[in-house]
C-alpha positions as a Python dict, from the first residue, in 0.01 Angstrom:
ca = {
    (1, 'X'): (0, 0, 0),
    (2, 'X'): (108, 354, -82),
    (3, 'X'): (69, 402, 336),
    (4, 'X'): (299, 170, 439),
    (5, 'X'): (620, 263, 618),
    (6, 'X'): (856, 44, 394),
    (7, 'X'): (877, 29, 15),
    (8, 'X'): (889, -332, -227),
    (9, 'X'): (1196, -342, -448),
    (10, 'X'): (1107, -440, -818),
    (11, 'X'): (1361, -660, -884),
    (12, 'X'): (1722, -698, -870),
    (13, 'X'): (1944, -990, -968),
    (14, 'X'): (2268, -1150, -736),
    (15, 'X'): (2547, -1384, -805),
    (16, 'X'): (2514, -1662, -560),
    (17, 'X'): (2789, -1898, -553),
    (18, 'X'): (2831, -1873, -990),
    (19, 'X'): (2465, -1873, -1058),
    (20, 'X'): (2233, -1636, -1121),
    (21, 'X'): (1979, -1517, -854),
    (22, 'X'): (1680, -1326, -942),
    (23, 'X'): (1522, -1202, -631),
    (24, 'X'): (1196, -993, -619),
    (25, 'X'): (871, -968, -359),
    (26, 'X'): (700, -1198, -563),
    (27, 'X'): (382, -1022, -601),
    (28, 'X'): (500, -936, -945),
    (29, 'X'): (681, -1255, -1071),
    (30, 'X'): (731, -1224, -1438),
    (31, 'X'): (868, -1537, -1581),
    (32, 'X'): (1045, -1302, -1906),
    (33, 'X'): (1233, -1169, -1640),
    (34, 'X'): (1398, -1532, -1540),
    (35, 'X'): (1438, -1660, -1929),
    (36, 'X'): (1618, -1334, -2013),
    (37, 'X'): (1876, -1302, -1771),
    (38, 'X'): (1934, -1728, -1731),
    (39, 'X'): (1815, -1735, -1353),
    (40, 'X'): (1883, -2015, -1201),
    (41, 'X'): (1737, -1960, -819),
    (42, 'X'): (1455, -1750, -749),
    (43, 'X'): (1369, -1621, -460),
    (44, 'X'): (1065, -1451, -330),
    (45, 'X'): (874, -1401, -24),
    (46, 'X'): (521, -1287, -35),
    (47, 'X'): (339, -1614, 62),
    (48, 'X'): (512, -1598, 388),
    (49, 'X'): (551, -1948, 382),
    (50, 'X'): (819, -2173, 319),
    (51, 'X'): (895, -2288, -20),
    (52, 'X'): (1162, -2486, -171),
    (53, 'X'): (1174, -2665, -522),
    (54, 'X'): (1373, -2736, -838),
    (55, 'X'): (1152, -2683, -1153),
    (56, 'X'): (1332, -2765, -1456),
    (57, 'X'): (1678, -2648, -1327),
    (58, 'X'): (1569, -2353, -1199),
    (59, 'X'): (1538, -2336, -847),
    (60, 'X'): (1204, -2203, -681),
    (61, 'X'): (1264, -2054, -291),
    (62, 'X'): (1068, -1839, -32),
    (63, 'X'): (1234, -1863, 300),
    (64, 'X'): (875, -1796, 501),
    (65, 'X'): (908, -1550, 749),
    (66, 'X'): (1042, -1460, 1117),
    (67, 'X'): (780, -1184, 1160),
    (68, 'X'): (460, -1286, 1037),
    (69, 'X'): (456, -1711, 877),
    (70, 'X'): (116, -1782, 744),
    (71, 'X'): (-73, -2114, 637),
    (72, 'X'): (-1, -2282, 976),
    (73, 'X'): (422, -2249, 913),
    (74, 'X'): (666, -2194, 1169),
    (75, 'X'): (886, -1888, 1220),
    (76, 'X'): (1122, -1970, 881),
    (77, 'X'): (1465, -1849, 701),
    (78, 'X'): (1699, -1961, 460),
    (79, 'X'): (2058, -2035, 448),
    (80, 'X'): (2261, -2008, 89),
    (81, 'X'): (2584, -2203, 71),
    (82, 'X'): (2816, -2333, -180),
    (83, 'X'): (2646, -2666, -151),
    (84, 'X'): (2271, -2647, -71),
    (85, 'X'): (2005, -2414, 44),
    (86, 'X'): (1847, -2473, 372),
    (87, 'X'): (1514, -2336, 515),
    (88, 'X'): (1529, -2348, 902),
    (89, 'X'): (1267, -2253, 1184),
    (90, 'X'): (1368, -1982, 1416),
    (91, 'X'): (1447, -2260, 1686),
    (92, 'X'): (1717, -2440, 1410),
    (93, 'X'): (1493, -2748, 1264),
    (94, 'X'): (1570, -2821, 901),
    (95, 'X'): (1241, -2818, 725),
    (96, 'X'): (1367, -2830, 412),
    (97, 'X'): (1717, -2852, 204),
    (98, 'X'): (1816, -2883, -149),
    (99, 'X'): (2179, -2941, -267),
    (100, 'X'): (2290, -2804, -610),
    (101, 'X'): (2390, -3014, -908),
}
């Protein structure tokens, strides 16, 4: 909302460990966006919930969220290595990992 006392990047794109990271809200996804630019993690965060998948080589991830975790999900973040991505509650659980090929 035009009210609110913080403001939604667009879009901006990171080099995580030699791959391409397109990172945006999410309530704005544009798939032309990933094809263009050869994304090969996404990661968003407007469903508030955690979310972790490879589709076709391209890597799908919302870490959830510390401050307000909706559909019944635990306090959530995410951890980027050189060898996986992790999504961990606030208390250190694993609830979900993926390693890169």
């Amino acid at each position: 909302p035009e009210n609110a006392r913080f403001k939604f990047f667009n879009e901006t794109y990171e080099n995580i460990n030699g791959m391409i990271a397109y990172l945006c809200h999410g309530h704005k996804l544009n798939d032309m966006f990933l094809e263009g630019y050869g994304a090969k993690i996404v990661m968003i965060g407007h469903v508030h919930r955690p979310i972790l998948q490879d589709n076709h080589g391209i890597i799908f991830m919302c870490p959830g969220s510390m401050a307000s975790p909706r559909f019944g999900s635990d306090k959530t973040y995410a951890i980027i290595d050189e060898k996986k991505i992790q999504i961990l509650t606030d208390g250190g659980e694993i609830v979900d990992e993926l390693y890169f090929k």
